[in-house]
N, C-alpha and C positions, 0 to 999 in steps of 0.2 A: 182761492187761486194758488195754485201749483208752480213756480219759477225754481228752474234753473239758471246760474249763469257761470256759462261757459269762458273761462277766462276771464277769472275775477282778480281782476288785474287795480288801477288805480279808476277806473271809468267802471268795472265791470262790481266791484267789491263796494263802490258808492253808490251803483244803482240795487245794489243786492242790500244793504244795509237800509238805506231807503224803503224797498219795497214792506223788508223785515218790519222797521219801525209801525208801516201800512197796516202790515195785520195778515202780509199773505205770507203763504207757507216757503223759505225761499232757502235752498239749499246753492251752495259756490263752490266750484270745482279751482283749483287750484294744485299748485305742488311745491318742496320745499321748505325754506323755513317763511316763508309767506304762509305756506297753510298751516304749519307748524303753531306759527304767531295767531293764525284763526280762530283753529281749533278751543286752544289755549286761554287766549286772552279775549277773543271775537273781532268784529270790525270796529277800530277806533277811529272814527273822523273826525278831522280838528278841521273848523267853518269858522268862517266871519259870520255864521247865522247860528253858531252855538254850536257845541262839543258834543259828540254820545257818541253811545260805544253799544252797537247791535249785537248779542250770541246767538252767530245765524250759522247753521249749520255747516260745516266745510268739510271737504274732501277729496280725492284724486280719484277716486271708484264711482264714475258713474251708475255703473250697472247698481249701486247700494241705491240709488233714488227712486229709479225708473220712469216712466211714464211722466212727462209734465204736461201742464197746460202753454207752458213759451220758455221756450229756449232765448234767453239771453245772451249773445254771443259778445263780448271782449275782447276776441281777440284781433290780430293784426289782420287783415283782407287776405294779405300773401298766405296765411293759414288756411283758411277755408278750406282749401281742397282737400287738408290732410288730416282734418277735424273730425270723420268719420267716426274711428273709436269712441271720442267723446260724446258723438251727437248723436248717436243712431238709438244707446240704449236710453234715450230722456223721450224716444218718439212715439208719441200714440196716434191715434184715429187723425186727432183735432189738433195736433200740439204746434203753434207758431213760432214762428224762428225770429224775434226780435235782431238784428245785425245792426249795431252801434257802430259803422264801420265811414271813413271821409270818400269823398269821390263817388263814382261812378259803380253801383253796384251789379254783382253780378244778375241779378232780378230786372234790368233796366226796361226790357221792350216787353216784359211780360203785363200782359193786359193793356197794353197802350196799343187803344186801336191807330191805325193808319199804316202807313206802307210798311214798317219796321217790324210789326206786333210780332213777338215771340223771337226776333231775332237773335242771337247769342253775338256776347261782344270776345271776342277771340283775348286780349289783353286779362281779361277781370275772370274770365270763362274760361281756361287754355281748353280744349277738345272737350269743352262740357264737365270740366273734372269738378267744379265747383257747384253746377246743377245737379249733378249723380249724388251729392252728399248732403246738397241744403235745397231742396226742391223747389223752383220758384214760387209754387205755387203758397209753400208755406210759409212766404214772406210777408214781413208786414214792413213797411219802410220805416226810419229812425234817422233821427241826422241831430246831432251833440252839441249845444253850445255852454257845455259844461265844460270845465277847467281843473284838473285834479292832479295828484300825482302822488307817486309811492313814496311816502317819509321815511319807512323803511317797515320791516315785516309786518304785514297785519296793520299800518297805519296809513288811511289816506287824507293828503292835505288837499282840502277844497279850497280852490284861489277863489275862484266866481264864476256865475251862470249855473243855473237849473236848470234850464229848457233844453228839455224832447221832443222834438217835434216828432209826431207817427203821423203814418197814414197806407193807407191801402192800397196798393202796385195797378189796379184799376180801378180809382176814385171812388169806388162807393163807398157809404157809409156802414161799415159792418160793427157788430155786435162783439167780435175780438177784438178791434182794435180799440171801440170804446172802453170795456172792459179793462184794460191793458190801460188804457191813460188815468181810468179813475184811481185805480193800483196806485199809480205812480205819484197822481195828485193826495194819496192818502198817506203817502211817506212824505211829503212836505215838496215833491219837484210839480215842473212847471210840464204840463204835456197835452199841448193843444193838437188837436184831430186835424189834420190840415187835410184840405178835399182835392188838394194834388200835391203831393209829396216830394215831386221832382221840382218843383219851384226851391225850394229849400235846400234841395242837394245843390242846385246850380249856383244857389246864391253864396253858400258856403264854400263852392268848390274854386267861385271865383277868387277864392283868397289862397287859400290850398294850392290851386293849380301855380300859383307864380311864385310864394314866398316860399312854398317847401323845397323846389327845386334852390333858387336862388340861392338859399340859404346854404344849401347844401354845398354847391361851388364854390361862394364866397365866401362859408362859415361866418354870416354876418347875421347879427339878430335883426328882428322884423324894423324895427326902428331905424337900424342903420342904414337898411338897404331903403326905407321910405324917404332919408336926410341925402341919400346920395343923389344929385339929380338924374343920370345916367339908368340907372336902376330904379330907380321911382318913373321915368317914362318908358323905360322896357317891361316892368309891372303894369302900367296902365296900356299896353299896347297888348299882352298877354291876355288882361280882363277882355281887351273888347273882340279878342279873336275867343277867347273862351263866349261869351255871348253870342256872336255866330256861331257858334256851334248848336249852343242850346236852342237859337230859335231854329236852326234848319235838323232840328229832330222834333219843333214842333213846341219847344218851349221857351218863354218868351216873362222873364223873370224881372220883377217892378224894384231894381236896384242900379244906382249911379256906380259909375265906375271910380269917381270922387270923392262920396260917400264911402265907397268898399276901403281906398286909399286911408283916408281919416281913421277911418274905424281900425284900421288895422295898424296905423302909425302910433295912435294912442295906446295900446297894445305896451310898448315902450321896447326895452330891451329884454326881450323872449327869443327865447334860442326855437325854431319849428322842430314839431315832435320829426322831422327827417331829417336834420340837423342834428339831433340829440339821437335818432339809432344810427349815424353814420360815425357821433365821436364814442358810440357804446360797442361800436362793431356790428351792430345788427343788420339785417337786410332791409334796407329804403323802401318804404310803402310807396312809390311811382306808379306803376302799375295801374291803378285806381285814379292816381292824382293827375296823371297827367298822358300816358298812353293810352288809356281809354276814348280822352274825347282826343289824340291826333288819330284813332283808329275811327269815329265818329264824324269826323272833318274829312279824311277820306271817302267814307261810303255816303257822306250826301256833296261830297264835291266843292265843302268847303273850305280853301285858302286858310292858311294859318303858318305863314311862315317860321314865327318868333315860337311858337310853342312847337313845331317840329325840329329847333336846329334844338331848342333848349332841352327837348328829349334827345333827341340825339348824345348831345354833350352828357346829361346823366346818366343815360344807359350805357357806353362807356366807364362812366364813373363807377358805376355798380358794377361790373364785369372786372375790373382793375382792382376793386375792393373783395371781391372774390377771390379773385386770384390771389392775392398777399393773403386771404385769411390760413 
């Protein structure tokens, strides 16, 4: 098996190190002294499940690979659309586009029969710019509950979680996406075939959607804003307008809104990866996180007060942050 990944980042360089350890053939695009540190020394991950260090191929010249069997993609969502260059020379016949990416993906209504099917969501999609470069069709679903981050060049520190969840953007059970998980389970991760994929984005998004903005206005870690009572019942009031949405697109995801709470208080004091690109300067991954499903809440008619003013207020925020840059 043939892997690319595309923005071998702190997520993208531990699933490529991974795959490496696996036995498959895995080539990481990167740039700077991150690939510098690649090239050089390879991937060093330091785990609480043991230390190694993969020499997995790195580079910035896609066109040097070619053709793979799955695109690995790393990088941010807001990317996508610009990802072209990088993604075009790894595409063959068959080649799968793996997207490690939080929220609502651009691939959403494809294959999902009922009134939506093939819809494009305007937010995650702007005028198709993201289907023209990663074709839904060559999508396999992915949703992270791994924990990583860059120690610095060429090193990434694993905090906790292996699991990958995949699965198929119209629930069958296909032969790439198994493939794809046994890979992953041969590098020592966790990656169960789930037989609807979008249970998993929901359930995940339901933490996403409240703590990443939140976080971002109040520069408060996930803890803080769970001990606040104020903010801990605008988070649970968020959740359940986030679950209307998911059932009135038809899905309908077996998670408390109390449990989501818990789970993410324990968590403790973690700054959200949109809090941490908003004190780096970066552009806020929202988009995905949170105007996708007020665009989703619209076209099926669903109410969601708390999560349209709180878009509001960060788009705003991001245009301001623009602006100063």
């Amino acid at each position: 098996m043939k892997v690319a990944v595309v923005g071998a980042g702190a997520i993208g360089a531990y699933v490529g190190a991974a795959l490496h350890r696996g036995g498959a053939d895995v080539h990481l695009i990167a740039r700077g002294p991150h690939l510098a540190a690649m090239k050089e020394h390879g991937v060093q991950v330091l785990s609480p499940r043991g230390d190694f260090t993969a020499r997995v191929h790195a580079t910035d010249d896609p066109s040097a690979i070619g053709p793979v069997d799955y695109v690995f993609l790393g990088l941010k969502a807001n990317s996508y659309a610009s990802c072209g260059p990088l993604v075009h020379p790894l595409m063959g016949e068959k080649t799968a586009v793996v997207a490690a990416q939080n929220g609502i993906p651009w691939w959403y209504f494809h294959g999902l029969q009922g009134p939506y099917e093939g819809r494009r969501i305007e937010s995650v999609d702007p005028g198709g710019a993201v289907s023209a470069v990663l074709p839904p069709e060559r999508a396999l679903g992915c949703v992270v509950y791994a924990a990583t981050q860059l120690q610095g060049p060429g090193v990434v520190r694993h905090m906790e979680g292996t699991r990958f969840s995949v699965g198929e953007p119209d629930t069958t059970d296909s032969s790439r996406c198994g493939a794809f998980s046994e890979a992953m389970r041969a590098g020592g991760l966790k990656c169960p075939v789930e037989a609807d994929i979008r249970n998993d984005i929901w359930i995940k998004l339901l933490g996403n959607i409240a703590f990443n903005p939140l976080s971002a206005l109040s520069r408060a870690t996930m803890a803080q804003i769970c001990r606040h009572q104020d903010t801990r019942a605008l988070v649970a009031t968020m959740m359940r307008e986030t679950l209307a949405v998911a059932e009135a697109v038809g899905c309908r995801p077996d998670i408390s809104v109390e449990k989501r709470l818990a789970g993410a208080e324990r968590v403790g004091e973690h700054k959200t990866s949109t809090l941490q690109d908003l004190e780096s300067g970066k552009p806020m991954e929202l988009d995905v996180l949170l105007a996708a499903v007020v665009e989703l809440a619209a076209l099926t008619g669903t109410r969601v007060p708390k999560l349209c003013a709180i878009h509001a207020v960060t788009d705003l925020l991001a245009q301001t942050v623009r602006s100063a840059a």
